[in-house]
C-alpha positions as CSV (number, residue, x, y, z in Angstrom):
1,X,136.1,71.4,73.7
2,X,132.0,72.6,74.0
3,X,133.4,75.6,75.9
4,X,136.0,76.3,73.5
5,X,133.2,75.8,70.7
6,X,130.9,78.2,72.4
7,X,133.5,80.5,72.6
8,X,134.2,81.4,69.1
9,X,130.5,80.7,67.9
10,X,129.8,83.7,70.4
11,X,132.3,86.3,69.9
12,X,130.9,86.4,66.0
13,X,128.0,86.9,67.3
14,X,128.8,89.7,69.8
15,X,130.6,91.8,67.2
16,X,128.6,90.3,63.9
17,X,124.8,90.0,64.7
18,X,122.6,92.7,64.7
19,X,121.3,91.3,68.0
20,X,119.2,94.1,69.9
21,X,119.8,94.4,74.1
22,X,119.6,97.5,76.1
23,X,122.0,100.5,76.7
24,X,124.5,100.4,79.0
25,X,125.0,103.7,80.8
26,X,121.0,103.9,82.5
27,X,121.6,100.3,84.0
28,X,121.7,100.6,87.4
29,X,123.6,97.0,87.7
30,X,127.6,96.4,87.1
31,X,130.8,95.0,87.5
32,X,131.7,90.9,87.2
33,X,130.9,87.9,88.1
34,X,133.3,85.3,88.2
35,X,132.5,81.1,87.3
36,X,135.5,78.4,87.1
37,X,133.9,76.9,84.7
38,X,133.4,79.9,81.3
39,X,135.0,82.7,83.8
40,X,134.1,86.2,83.9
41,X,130.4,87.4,83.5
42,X,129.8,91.0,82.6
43,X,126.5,93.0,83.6
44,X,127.4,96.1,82.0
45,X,129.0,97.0,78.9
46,X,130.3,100.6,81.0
47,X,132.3,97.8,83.3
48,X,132.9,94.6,80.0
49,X,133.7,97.3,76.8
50,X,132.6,96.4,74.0
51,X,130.5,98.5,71.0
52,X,127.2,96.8,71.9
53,X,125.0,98.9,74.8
54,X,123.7,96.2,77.0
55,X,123.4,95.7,80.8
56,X,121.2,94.7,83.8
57,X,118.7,96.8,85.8
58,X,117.1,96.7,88.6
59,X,113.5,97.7,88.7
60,X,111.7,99.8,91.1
61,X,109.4,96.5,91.7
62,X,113.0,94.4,92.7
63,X,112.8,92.8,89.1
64,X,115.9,92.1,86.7
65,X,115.7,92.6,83.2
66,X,118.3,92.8,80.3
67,X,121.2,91.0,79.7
68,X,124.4,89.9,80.9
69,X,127.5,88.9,78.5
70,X,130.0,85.6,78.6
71,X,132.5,85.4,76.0
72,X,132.5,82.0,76.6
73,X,128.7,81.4,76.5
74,X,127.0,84.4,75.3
75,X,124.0,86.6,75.8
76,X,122.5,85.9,79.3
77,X,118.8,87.1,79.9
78,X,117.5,88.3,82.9
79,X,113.2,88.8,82.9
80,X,110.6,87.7,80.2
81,X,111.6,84.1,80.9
82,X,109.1,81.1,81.7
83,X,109.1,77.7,82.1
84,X,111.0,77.8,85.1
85,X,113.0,74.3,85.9
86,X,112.3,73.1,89.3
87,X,114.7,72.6,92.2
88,X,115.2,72.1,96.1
89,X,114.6,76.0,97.4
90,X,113.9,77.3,94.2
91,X,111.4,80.1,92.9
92,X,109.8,79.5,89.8
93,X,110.3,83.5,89.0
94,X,112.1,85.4,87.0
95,X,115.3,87.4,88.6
96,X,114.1,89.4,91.4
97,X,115.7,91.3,94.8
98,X,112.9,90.5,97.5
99,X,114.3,92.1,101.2
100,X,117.3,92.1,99.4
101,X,117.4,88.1,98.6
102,X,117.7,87.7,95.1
103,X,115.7,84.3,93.9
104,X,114.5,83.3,90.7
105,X,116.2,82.6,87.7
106,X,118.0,84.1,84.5
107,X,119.4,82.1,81.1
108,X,121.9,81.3,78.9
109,X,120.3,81.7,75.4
110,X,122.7,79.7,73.9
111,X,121.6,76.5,75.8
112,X,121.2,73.6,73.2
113,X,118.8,71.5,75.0
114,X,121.1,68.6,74.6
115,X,121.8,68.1,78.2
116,X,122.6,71.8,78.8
117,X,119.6,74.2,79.5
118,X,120.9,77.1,80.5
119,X,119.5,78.1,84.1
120,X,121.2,79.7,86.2
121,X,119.6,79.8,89.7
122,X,119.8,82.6,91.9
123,X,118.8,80.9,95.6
124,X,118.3,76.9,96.4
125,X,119.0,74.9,99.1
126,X,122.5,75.9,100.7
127,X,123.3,78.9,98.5
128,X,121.5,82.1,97.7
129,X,122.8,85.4,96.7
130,X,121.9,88.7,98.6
131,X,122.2,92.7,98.2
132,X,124.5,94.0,100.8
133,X,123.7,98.0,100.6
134,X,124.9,97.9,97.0
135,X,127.4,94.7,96.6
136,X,126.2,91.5,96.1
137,X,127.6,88.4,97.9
138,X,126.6,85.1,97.5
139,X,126.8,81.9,94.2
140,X,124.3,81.5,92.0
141,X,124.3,77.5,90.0
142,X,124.4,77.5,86.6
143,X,124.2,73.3,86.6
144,X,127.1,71.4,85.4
145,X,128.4,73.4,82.3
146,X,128.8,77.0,84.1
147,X,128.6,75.5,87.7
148,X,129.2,78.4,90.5
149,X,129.2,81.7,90.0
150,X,130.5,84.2,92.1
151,X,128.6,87.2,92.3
152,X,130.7,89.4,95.1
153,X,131.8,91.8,92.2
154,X,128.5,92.9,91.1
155,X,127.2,95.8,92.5
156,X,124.0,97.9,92.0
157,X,124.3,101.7,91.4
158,X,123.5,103.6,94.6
159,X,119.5,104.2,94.9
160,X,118.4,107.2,93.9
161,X,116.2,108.6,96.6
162,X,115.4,112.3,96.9
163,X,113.1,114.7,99.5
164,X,111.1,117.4,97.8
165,X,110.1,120.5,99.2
166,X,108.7,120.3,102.1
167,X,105.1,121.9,103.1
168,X,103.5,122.7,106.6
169,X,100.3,122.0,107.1
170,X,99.1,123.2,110.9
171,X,101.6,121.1,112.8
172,X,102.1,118.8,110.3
173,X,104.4,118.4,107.1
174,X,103.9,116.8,103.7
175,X,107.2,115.4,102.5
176,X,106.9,114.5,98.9
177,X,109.7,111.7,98.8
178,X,111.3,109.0,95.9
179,X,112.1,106.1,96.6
180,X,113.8,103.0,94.8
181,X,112.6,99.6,95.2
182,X,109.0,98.8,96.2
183,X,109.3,101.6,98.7
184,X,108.7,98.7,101.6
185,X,112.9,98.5,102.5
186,X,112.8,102.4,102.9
187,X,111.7,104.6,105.7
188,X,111.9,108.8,106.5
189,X,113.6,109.0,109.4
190,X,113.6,112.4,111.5
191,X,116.5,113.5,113.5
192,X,117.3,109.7,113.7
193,X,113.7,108.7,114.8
194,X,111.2,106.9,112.0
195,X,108.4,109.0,110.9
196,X,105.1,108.0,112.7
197,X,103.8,107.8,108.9
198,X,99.8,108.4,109.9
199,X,99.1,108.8,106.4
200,X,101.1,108.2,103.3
201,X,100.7,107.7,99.8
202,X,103.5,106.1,97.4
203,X,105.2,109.7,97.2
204,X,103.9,111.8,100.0
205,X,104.6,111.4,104.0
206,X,102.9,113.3,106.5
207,X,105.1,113.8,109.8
208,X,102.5,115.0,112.4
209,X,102.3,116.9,115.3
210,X,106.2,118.0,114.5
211,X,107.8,119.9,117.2
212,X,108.5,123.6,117.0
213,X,111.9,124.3,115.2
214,X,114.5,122.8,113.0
215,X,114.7,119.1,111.8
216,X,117.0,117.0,109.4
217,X,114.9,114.4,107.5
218,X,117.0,111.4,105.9
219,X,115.5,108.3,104.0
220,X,117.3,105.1,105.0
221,X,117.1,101.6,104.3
222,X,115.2,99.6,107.1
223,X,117.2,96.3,106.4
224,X,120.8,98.0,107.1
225,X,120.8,101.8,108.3
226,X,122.2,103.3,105.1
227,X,121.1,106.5,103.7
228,X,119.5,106.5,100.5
229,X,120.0,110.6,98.8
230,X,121.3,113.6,100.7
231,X,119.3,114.9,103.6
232,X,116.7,117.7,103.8
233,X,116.2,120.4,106.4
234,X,113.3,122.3,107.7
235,X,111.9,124.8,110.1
236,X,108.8,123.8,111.4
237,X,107.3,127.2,113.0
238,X,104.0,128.0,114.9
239,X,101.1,129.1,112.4
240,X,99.2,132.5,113.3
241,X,96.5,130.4,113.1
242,X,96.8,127.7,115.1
243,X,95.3,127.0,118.8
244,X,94.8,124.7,121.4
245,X,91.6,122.8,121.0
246,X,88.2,123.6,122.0
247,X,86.5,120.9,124.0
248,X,83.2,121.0,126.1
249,X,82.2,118.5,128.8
250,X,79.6,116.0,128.6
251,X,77.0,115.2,131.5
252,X,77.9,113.1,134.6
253,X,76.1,110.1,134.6
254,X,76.2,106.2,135.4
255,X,76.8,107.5,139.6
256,X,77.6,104.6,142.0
257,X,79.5,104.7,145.1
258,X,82.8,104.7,144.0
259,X,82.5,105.3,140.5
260,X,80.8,107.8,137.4
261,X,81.2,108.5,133.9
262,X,81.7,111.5,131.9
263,X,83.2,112.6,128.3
264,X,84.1,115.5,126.0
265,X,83.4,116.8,122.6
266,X,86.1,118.3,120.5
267,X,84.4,121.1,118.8
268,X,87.7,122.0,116.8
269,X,91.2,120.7,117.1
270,X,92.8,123.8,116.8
271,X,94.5,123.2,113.1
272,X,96.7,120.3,114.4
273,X,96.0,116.5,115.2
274,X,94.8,116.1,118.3
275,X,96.7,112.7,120.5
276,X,95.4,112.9,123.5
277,X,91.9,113.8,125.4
278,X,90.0,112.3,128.1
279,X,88.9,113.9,131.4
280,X,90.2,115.2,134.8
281,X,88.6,115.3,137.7
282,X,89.3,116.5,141.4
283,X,87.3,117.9,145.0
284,X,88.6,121.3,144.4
285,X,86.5,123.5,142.4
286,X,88.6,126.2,140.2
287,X,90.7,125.9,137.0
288,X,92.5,122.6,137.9
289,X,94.7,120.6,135.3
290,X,96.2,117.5,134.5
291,X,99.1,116.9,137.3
292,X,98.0,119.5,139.9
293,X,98.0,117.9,143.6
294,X,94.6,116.4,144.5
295,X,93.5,115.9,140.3
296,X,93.2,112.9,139.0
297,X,92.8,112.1,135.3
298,X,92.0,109.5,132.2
299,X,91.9,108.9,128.8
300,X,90.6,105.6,128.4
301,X,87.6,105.6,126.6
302,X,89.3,108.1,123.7
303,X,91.0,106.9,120.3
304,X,92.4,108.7,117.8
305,X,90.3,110.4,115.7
306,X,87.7,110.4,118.1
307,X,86.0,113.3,118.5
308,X,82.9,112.4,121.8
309,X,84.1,109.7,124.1
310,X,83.0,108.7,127.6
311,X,85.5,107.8,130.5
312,X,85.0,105.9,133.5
313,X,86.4,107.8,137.3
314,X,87.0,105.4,139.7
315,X,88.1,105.3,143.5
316,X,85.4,108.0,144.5
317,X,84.0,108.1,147.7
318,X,80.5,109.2,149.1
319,X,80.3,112.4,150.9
320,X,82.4,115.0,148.8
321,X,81.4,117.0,145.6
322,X,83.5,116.4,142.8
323,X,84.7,118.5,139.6
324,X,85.2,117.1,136.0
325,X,86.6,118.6,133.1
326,X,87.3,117.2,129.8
327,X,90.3,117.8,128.2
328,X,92.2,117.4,124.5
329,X,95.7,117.5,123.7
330,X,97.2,119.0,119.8
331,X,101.0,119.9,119.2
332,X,100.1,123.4,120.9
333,X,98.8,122.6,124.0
334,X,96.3,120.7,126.1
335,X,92.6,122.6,126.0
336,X,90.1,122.3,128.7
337,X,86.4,122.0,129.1
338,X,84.0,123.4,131.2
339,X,83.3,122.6,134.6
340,X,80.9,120.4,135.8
341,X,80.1,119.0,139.7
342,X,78.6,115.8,140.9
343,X,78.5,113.4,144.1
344,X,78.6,109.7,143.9
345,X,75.2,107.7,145.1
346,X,74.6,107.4,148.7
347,X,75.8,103.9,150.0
348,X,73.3,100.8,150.9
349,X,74.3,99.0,153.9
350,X,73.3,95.2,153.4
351,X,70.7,93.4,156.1
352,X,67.9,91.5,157.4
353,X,66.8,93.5,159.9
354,X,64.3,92.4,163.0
355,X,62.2,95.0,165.1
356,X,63.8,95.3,169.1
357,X,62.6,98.7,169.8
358,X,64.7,98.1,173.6
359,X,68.1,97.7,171.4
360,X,71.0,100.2,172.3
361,X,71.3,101.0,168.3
362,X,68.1,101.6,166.4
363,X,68.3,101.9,162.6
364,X,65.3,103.3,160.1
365,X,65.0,101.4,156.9
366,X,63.3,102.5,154.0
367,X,62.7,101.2,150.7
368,X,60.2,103.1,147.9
369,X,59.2,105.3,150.7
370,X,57.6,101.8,152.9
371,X,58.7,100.9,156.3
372,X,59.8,97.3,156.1
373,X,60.5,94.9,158.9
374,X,62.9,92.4,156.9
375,X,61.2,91.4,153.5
376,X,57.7,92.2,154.3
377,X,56.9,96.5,153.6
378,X,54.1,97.9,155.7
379,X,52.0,100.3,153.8
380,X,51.7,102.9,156.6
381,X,53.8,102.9,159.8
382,X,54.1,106.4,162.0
383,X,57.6,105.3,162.7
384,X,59.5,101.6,163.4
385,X,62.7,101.0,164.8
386,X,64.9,97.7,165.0
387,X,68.5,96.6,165.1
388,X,70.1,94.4,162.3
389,X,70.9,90.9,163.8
390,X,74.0,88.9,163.3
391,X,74.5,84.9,162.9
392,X,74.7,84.3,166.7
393,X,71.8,86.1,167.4
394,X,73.2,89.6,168.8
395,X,73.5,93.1,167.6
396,X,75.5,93.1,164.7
397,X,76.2,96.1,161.9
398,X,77.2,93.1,159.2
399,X,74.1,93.0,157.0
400,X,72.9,90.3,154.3
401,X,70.0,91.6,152.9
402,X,69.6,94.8,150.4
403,X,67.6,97.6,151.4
404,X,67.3,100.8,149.4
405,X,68.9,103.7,149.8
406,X,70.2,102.3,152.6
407,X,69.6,102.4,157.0
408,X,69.7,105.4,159.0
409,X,70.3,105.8,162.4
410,X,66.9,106.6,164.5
């Protein structure tokens, strides 16, 4: 009998009242809903007829505003709502698409307070409704008087994305782009591979360091695959301008036996990002590279964006004279520094050393230009010769005891 009630009441007002709710053809939300309990919802007056423009949109931020129509219970609003009842897993919020969960709440504004408020909740414990690309599936609970409510007719107008026209920049492209929703479900894609989006703003994306040639950009949605507008081409070709970078080699330094340090210093990156540099190093002197038999190289030490960074070369041995060059890598081509030699320190052999000047193997030890016998250095020897001593008492190379640089044989 309420129903019934509610029912005529609401018609008059439909076609009587001069109540004021949005236009229908710029919502981007449509179609029915369906409840057992007043029947058919309608989200759009393109979709429900009618004389009066209303309808539901979703905005760019994932909010829903406007209004929905029941000829059983009326005018149903969507945004500019508070007061928000409370409920196992529900969001005190208005209407809103959140990774394509809607939660929150719309309402009946023709609840009477007497028993009947007219929530309608959009997620709660065991139920929920969610965007599907552009269908959404799901119930919403609209408490005892409108109880479930199908949404799986209700769909939301396919987003309007598009791709501007496209710049290069070096080897690098601005991509002015729109995007619907908060921008955070959507993604430029290249040839099926996400942009590496270095920098971006809400409506610019720079693809960097793109390869020579021609390249479909699509935006998609992250969440399910599907393209959002139509694709854009482009021919990314090589500026007159642009070069392989210009590097220089910093000083060898930080020598040990097995080990030393070195660096570069970009002094231009040619007109296009540079992602990669460190050093190469190798015992053959001439214009050697990164790969070439017998080179070894690095780039620990370097970050993006770096342009002087030090690197470590390990696994050198004493005796041979090294090369390093420093090196730096753009969308062009890998650039080289200058060449630069160096040795690693002489080795210390370890030992506490005793003079036998009758011992098969005699061994000189020096340290700060002093002739020591073991730990005590005397000021002004002509020469002194002794063997190192092991742990049983004989002639033993094994050492225990630093001396600097190191022994010599006599």
């Amino acid at each position: 009998m309420k129903i019934s009630f509610l029912k005529i009441i609401f018609t008059l007002v439909f076609f009587l009242s001069p109540f004021v709710v949005f236009a229908g053809s710029e919502h981007n939300i449509s179609g029915w809903a369906w409840s057992s309990n007043i029947g058919w919802i309608s989200f759009n007056n393109t979709t429900g007829g009618g004389s009066i423009n209303y309808g539901v949109n979703k905005n760019v931020d994932g909010t829903l505003v406007g209004y929905a129509w029941s000829s059983n219970i009326g005018w149903i609003q969507f945004g500019g709502l508070s007061g928000f009842p409370s409920g196992g897993g529900t969001q005190a919020q208005n209407a809103n698409l959140n990774d394509d969960n809607l939660k929150g709440w719309a309402r009946a504004l023709s609840a009477d307070g007497n028993g009947w408020d007219g929530w309608i909740s959009f997620s709660g414990a065991g139920y929920g409704v969610t965007l599907t690309d552009v269908n959404f599936t799901g119930y919403a609970w609209g408490s005892n008087v409108v109880g479930w409510i199908d949404m799986g007719i209700v769909i939301v107008s396919s987003p309007t994305c598009s791709i501007g026209d496209i710049t290069q920049i070096g080897m690098d492209v601005s991509i002015p782009i729109t995007l619907p929703g908060n921008g955070t479900w959507y993604s430029l894609n290249r040839d099926g591979d996400e942009v590496d989006r270095t920098k971006h703003t809400p409506d610019t994306i720079f693809d960097t360091n793109v390869p020579l040639g021609l390249h479909t950009y699509q935006i998609v949605k992250r969440s399910s695959g599907v393209s959002c507008g139509p694709a854009k081409t482009f021919v990314v070709v090589l500026p007159p301008d642009l070069e392989k970078p210009i590097v220089s080699t910093n000083p060898v330094y930080g020598e040990t036996e097995v080990s030393a340090r070195s660096g570069g210093t970009i002094i231009s990156d040619g007109g296009s990002v540079v992602t990669e540099a460190g050093i190469v190093w190798s015992t053959s002197n001439g214009d050697f590279k990164i790969g070439e038999d017998g080179s070894r190289d690095t780039s620990s030490g370097w970050e993006s964006g770096k342009t002087i960074w030090s690197s470590v070369m390990t696994g050198l041995t004493f005796g041979p004279t090294y090369y390093v060059r420093a090196y730096a890598q753009n969308s062009v081509g890998i650039g080289y520094g200058n060449i630069l030699p160096f040795r690693t320190r002489e080795p210390v052999i370890d030992g506490v050393c005793g003079p036998t000047p009758s011992a098969p193997k005699h061994y000189q030890c020096s340290t700060s230009g002093k002739i020591t016998t073991g730990t005590n250095p005397i000021s002004s020897p002509s020469k002194w010769t002794w063997v190192c001593l092991g742990s049983g008492g004989g002639e033993s190379p094994m050492c225990s005891e630093k001396k600097q640089p190191g022994f010599k044989e006599d």
